[in-house]
Structures are given as structure tokens and as C-alpha cells.
C-alpha positions in Angstrom: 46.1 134.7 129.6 48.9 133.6 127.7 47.8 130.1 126.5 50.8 127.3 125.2 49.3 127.4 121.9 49.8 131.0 121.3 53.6 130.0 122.4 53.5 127.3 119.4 52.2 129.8 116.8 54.9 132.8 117.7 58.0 130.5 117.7 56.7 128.5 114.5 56.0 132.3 112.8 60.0 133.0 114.2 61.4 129.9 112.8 60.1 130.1 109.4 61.7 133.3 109.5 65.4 132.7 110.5 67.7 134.8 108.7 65.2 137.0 107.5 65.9 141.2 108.1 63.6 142.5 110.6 62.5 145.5 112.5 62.4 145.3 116.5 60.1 148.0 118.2 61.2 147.4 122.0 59.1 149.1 125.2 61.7 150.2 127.4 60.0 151.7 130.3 58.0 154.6 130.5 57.7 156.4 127.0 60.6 154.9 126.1 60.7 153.2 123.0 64.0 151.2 120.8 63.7 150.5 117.2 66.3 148.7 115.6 67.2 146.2 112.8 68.3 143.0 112.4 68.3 139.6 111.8 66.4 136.5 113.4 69.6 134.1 113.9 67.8 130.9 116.1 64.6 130.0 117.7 65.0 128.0 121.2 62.5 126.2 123.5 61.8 129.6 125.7 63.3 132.0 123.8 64.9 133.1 120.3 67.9 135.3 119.5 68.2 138.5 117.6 71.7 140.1 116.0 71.4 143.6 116.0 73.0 145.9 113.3 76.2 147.6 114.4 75.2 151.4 114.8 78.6 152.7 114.7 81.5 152.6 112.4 83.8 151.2 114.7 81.7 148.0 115.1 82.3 144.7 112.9 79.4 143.1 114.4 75.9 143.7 116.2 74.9 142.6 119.3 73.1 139.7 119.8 69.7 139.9 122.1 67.8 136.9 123.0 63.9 137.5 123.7 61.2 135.0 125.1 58.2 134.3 123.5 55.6 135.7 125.9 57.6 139.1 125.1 55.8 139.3 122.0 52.9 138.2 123.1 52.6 140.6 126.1 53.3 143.3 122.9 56.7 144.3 124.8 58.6 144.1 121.7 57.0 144.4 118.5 58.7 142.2 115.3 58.1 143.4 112.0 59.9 141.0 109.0 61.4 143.8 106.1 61.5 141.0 103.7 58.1 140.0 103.2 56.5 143.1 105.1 55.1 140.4 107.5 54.1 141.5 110.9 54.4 139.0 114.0 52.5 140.5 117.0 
């Protein structure tokens, strides 16, 4: 059971790292499985937002993601931080 506590830790482990590069493994479904990277841009109440890389040319910009808390902690997105080789699971 997910316990507030555990909220606390994640979002205090997300907001050290704003701005930091990261790698996002996300669970899509069945055997389906995302991995992208970005940048944690801001940490919420409930939830925290990602900005993608752009993975084509014709892009400026990434999109930006928002993810809850309990996502990580029910391991359906994985973070890992590429500047400090940091893992947040």
C-alpha cells in the first residue's frame, strides 16, 4: 500500500532534481514499453511535469507529460537522472 510518506520522499527526490536530464522508461500496456529523454521542468502537489525531447527534425520543442507520484511508485514509469546516474524508483 502506497503510504503518504513514500509520496513525500518521491516528490522531494523530483524536486531536487528540476532541470536535470533524465531517462523515462514508461509501461504502456502489454509488452509495451517507451523510453525517452528529457527534462524534469516542475514538481506539483499530485503530480510533476516532464518535457520530452523533440524526436523529429521538424519539432522546435518536446512535449510536455505530466505524471503523478503514485506512477512511480506503482513502477509504471521508471525515472532514471543522466546527470548524476541517480535512479528514482
Amino acid at each position: 500500500m502506497i503510504e503518504r510518506g513514500d509520496i513525500e520522499r518521491v516528490k522531494t527526490l523530483l524536486t531536487e532534481n528540476i532541470g536535470k536530464r533524465i531517462k523515462l522508461t514508461a509501461k504502456k500496456g502489454r509488452k509495451r514499453v517507451i523510453v525517452r529523454q528529457g527534462v524534469i521542468s516542475a514538481t506539483y502537489p499530485s503530480i510533476f511535469i516532464v518535457i520530452l525531447d523533440s524526436i523529429s527534425e521538424f519539432a522546435d520543442t518536446g512535449r510536455t507529460i505530466s505524471f503523478s507520484y503514485a506512477d512511480l511508485l506503482t513502477k509504471n514509469i521508471e525515472i532514471t537522472v543522466v546527470d548524476s546516474k541517480l535512479e528514482i524508483k
